[in-house]
Rosetta silent file (secondary structure, phi, psi, omega in degrees, C-alpha in Angstrom):
SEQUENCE: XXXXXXXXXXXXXXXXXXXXXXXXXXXXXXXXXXXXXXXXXXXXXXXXXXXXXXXXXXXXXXXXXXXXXXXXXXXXXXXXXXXXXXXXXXXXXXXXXXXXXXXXXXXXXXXXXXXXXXXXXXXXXXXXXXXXXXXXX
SCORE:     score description
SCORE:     0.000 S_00000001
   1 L     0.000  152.320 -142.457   -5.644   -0.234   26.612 S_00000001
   2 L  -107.726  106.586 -178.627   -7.739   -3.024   25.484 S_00000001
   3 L  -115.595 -172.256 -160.125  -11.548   -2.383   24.872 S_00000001
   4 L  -142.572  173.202  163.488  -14.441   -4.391   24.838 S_00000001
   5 H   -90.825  -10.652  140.609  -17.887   -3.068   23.390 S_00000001
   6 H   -38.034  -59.756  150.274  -18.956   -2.078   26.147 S_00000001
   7 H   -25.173  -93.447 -166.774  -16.183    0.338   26.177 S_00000001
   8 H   -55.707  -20.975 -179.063  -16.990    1.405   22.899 S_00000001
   9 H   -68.680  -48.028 -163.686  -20.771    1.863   23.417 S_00000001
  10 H   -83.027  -44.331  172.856  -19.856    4.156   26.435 S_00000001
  11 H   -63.405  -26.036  175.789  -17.118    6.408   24.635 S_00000001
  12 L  -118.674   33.602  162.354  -19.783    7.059   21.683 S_00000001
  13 L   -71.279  158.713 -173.337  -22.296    7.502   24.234 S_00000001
  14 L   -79.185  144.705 -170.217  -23.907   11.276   23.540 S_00000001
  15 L   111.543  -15.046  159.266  -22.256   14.557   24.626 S_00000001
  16 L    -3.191  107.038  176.714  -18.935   13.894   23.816 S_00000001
  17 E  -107.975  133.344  146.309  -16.305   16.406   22.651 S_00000001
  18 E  -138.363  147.051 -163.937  -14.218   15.226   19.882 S_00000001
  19 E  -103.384  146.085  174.938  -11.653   16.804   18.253 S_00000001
  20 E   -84.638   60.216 -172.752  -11.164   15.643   14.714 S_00000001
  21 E   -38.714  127.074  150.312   -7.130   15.526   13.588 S_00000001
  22 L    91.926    4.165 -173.730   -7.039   16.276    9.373 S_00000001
  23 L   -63.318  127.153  173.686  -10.590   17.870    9.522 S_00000001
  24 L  -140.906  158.751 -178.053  -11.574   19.306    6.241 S_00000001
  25 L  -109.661   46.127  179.414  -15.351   20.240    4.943 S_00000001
  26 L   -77.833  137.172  136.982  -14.399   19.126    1.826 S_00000001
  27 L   -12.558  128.963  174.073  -17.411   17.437   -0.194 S_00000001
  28 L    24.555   26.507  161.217  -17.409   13.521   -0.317 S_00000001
  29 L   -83.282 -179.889 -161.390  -14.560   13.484    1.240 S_00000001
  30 L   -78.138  -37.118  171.383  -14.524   10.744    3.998 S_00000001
  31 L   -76.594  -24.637 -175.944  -13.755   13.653    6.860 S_00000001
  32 H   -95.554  -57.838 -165.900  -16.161   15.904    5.862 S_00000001
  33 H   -68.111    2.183  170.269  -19.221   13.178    5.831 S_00000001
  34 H   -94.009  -58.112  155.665  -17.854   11.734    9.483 S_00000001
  35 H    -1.682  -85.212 -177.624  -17.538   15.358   10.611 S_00000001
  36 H   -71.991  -12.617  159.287  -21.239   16.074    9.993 S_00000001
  37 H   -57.060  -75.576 -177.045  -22.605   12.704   10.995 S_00000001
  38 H     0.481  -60.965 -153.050  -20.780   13.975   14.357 S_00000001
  39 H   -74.195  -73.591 -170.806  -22.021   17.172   14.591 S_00000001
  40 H   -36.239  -51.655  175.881  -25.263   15.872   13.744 S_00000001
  41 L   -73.825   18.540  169.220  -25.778   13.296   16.049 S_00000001
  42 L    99.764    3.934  166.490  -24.940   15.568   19.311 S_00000001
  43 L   -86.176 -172.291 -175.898  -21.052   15.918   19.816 S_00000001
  44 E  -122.482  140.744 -145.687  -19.193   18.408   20.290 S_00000001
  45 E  -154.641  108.987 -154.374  -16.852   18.389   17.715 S_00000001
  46 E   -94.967   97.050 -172.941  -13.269   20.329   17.813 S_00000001
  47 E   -67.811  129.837  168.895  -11.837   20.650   13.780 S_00000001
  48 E  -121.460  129.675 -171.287   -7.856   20.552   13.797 S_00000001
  49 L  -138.040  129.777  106.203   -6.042   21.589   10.602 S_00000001
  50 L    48.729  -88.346 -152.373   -3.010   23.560   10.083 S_00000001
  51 L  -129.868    7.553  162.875   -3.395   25.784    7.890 S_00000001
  52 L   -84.073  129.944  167.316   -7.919   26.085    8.175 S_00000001
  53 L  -101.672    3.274  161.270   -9.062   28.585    9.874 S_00000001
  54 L  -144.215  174.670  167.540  -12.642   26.735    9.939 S_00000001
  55 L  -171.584  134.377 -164.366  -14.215   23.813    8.994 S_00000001
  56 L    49.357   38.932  150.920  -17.954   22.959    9.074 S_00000001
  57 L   104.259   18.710 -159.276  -18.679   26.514   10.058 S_00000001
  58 L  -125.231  169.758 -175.864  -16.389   26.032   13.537 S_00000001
  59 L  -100.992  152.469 -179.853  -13.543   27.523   14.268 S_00000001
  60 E  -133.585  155.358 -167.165  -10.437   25.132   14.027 S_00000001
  61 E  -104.175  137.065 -179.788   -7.384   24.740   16.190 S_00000001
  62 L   -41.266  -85.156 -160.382   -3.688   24.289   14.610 S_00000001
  63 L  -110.723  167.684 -171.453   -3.154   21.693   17.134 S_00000001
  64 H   -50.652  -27.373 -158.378   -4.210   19.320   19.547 S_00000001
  65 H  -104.854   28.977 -178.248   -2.562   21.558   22.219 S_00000001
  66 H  -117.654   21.202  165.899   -4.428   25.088   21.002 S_00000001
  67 L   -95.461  134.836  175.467   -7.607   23.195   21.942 S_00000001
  68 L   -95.717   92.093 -166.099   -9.073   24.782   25.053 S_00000001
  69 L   154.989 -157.522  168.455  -10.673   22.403   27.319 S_00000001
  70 L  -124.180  158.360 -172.770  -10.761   18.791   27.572 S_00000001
  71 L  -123.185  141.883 -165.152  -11.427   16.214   24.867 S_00000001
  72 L  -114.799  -40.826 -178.663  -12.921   12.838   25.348 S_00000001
  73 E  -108.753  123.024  144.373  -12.075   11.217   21.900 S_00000001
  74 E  -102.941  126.075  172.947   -9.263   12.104   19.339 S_00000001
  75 E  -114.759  136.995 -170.981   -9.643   11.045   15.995 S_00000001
  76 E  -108.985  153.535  177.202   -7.475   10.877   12.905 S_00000001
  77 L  -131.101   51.126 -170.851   -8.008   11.193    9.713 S_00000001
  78 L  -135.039  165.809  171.091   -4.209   11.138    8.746 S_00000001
  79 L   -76.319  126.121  174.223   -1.803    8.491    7.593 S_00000001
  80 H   -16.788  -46.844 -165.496   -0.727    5.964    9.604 S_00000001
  81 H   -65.122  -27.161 -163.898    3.134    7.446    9.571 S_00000001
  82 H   -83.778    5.944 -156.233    1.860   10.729   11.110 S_00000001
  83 H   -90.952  -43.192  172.810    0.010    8.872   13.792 S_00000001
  84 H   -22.650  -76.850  173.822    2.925    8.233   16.272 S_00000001
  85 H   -17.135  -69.268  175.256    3.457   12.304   16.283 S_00000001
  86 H   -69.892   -3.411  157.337    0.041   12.652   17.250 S_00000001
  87 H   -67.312  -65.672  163.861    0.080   10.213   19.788 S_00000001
  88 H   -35.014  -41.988  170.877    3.134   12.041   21.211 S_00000001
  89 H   -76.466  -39.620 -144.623    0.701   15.463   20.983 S_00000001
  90 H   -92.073  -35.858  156.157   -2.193   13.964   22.604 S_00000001
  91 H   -39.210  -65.100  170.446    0.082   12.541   25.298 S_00000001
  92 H   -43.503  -19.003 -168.420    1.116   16.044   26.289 S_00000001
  93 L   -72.661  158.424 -149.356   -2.451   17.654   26.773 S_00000001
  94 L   -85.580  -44.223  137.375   -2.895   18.937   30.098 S_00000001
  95 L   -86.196  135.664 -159.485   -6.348   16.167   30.200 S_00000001
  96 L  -125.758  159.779 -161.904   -5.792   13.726   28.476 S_00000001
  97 L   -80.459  166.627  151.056   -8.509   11.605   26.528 S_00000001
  98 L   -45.756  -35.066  163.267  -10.117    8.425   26.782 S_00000001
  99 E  -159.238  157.824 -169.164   -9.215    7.532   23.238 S_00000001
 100 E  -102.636  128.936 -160.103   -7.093    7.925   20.552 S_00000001
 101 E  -123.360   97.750  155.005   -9.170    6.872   17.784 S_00000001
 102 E   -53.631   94.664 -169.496   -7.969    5.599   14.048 S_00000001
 103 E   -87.736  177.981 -142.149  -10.385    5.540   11.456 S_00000001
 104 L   -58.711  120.533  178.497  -10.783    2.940    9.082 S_00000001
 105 L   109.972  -12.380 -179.093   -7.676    1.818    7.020 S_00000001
 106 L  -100.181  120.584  152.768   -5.485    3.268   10.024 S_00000001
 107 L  -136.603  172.567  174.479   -3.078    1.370   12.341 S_00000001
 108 L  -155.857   86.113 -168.089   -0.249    2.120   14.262 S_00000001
 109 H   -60.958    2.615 -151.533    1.841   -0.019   16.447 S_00000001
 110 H  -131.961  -85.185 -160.279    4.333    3.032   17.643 S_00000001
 111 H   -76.925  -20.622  146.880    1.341    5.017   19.011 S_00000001
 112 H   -41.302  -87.037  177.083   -0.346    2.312   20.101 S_00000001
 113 H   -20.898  -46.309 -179.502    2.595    1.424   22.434 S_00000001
 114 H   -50.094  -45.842 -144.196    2.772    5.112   23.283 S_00000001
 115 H   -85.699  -59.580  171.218   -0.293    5.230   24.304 S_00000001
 116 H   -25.937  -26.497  177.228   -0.749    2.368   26.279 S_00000001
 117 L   -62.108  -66.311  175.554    1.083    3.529   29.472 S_00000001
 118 L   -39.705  -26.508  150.709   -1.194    6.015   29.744 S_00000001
 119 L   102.581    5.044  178.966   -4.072    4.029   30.137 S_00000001
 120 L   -58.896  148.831 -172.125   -5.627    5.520   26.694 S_00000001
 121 E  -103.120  144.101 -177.151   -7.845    3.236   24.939 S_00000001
 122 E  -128.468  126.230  178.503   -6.692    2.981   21.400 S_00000001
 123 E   -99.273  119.453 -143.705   -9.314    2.229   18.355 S_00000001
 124 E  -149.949  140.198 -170.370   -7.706    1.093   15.325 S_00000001
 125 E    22.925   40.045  160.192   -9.067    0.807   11.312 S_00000001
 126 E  -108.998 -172.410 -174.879  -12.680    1.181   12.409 S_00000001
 127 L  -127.413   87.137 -161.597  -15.129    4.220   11.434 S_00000001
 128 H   -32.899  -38.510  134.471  -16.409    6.062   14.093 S_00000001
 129 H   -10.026  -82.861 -177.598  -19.220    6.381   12.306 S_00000001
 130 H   -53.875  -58.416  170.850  -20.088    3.466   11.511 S_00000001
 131 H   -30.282  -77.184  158.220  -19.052    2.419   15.295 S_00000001
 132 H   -13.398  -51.659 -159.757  -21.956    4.946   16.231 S_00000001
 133 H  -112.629    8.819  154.530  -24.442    4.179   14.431 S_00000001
 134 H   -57.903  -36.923  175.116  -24.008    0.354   15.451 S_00000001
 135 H   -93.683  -36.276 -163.437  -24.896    1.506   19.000 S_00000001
 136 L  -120.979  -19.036 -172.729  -27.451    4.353   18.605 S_00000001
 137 L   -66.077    0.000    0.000  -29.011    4.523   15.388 S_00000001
């Protein structure tokens, strides 16, 4: 689906839940300082890893579908090749979000297209961050 800024002002309006694909609390990594903008600025903010069993002091879910609840944003922090997959996950959740969210340096033409049926809004090489603090800051 196609957004406008409009759109985007109203998906990174406050209160959110987003879950965060690739989340790590690493130091000056890229994931750890959008992670704690996040948190900071009032979302609610779901870490998904693997093989973490936390990340910024949260508990973190293998996968998109061991999150319990609904999700309004998913965002990756992964390489473009894995992003289809996760399109393909995000499809399956029993609510499914408003957007599928790339951050900056990320595209994907395969999960776009997935996605699109579906009425999902898809966000592509931006920084949610940044995106954020364009609107609210």
């Amino acid at each position: 689906m196609l957004y406008t800024e409009t759109i985007l002002k109203d998906l990174l309006s406050p209160g959110k839940t987003i879950a965060i694909i690739g989340a790590k609390d690493r130091p000056g990594s890229d994931v750890d300082m959008v992670g704690r903008y996040l948190l900071a600025a009032g979302f609610r903010v779901i870490p998904v890893h693997p093989a973490r069993p936390s990340v910024w002091g949260l508990p973190a879910c293998r996968t998109l579908a061991d999150i319990d609840g609904p999700v309004d944003i998913v965002t990756l922090f992964r390489a473009a090749p894995a992003c289809p997959a996760h399109a393909v996950e995000t499809l399956a959740l029993p609510h499914q979000p408003a957007c599928f969210w790339m951050q900056s340096g990320i595209t994907s033409a395969e999960a776009r297209e997935l996605l699109a049926p579906a009425g999902i809004v898809v966000v592509e090489d931006r920084c949610i961050m940044v995106e954020h603090r364009r609107f609210w800051a």
